[in-house]
C-alpha positions, 0 to 999 in steps of 0.5 A: 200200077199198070198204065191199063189200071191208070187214069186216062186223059179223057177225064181231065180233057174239057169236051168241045163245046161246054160251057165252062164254070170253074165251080165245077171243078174240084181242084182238090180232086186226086183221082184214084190215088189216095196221096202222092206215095200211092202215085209214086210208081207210075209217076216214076213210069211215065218220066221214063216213058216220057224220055223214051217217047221225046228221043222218038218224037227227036229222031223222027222228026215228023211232029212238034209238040207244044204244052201251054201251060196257063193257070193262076199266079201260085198254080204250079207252071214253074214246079210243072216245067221243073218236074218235066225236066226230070224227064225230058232231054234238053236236045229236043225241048224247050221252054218259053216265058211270055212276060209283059209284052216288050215295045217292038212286040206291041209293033206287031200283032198279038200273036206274032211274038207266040208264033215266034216260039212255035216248036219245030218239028222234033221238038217239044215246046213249053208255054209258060202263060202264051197267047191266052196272056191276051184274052186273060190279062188285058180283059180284066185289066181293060188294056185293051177296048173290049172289041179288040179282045172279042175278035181274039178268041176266033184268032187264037182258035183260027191260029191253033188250027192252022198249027195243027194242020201243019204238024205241031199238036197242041196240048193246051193245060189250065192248072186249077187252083182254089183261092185259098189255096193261093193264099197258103202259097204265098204265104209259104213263099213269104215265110221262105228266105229261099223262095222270097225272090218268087213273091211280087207285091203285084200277086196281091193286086192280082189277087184282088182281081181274082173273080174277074179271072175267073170269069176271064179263064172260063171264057177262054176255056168254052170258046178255044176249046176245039177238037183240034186243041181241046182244053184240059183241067188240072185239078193242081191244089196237090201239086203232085197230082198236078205234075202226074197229070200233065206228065200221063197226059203228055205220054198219052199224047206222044204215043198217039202220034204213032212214031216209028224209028227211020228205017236205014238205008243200008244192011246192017249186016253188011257193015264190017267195023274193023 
């Protein structure tokens, strides 16, 4: 299939200003593929194209890249980062996990240990969770009062601007997951010897809080949704379709980029290698 003949990002993409209602949102949606050997050639593809583009983005050095991977515990974040490495160098990528925040980070600002793992300029970064942690866990979980979380949403959108206008795109993906789906997940690590080591007791405490995180992840989604760093939703009950599509949109991004190769200082004609 012809990347022409492909999906293109723009349907995944969350159009600024809408009101977002997870209901939606089919995340059982796999496009115009019927299953995962249908996606096989261009997954395939674009991982090759992927490797291409980042030695470009490396090499030239004008832009940064950062993919914030957000989504419900099950919805894929580990098995995304996991299938992009297959196709990204680790010369000019990284991947950061934000965990609970540690006591010298609650020192600081909320966004101080985010801004900390930025990408630089070359380079590809990877958010396992990110700044959203602060307007997702700490709303349903009361961490914080509700005046303090209110005023996050115009810092983080304030924050992703300023990135923006200083070289780094953002491309910022919410991996859909239904809650039976979830349940199958868990399950599935549960009856796994080899994948017990990811099931937390705590993912059924969460679980419980499921409708709250809905609520809280929609909020997100309509009021950080920019032109500068709009949103995309990623149907990711077929974990396949997950990975093509973040994969095709990470592609689609690169290449808008426009990137050239340096051009050198000198003839190569000129140069005798004896």
């Amino acid at each position: 299939m012809s990347v022409s003949e492909r999906q293109r990002s723009e349907p995944w993409m969350i159009e600024p200003g809408t009101t977002v209602s997870l209901t939606d949102y089919d995340p059982d949606h796999t496009g115009c593929f019927r299953n995962e050997k249908a996606a096989a050639d261009a997954m395939r593809a674009d991982l090759e194209r992927l490797r291409e583009l980042q030695e470009l983005l490396h090499v030239e050095s004008r832009h940064a890249v950062l993919l914030v991977l957000q989504g419900m515990d099950t919805s894929g974040k580990d098995g995304m980062i996991k299938h992009l490495s297959s196709g990204l160098s680790l010369v000019g990528a990284e991947v950061s996990d934000f965990k609970q925040p540690t006591a010298p980070e609650l020192q600081h600002d909320f966004l101080w240990r985010i801004h900390q793992r930025v990408p630089e300029r070359g380079r590809i970064g990877i958010f396992n969770r990110s700044q959203y942690e602060d307007v997702l866990v700490v709303r349903v979980h009361d961490l914080v009062p509700e005046k303090v979380w209110e005023k996050r949403y115009e810092q983080i959108n304030a924050f992703e601007q300023m990135l923006t206008e200083n070289g780094t795109t953002i491309v910022k993906c919410f991996l859909h997951i239904s809650k039976k789906e979830q349940k199958e997940r868990l399950l599935a690590r549960l009856a796994d010897s080899t994948k017990l080591w990811k099931f937390n007791p705590g993912d059924l405490k969460e679980r419980g809080h499921w409708s709250a995180y809905q609520q809280a992840y929609a909020a997100a989604l309509t009021r950080c949704n920019t032109a500068a760093a709009p949103w995309y939703m990623i149907p990711a009950n077929k974990k396949w379709y997950r990975n093509y599509v973040v994969t095709r949109i990470l592609v689609e991004t690169l290449e808008r980029l426009d990137m050239r190769y340096p051009t050198p200082d000198f003839d190569p004609a000129d140069i005798k290698i004896r």
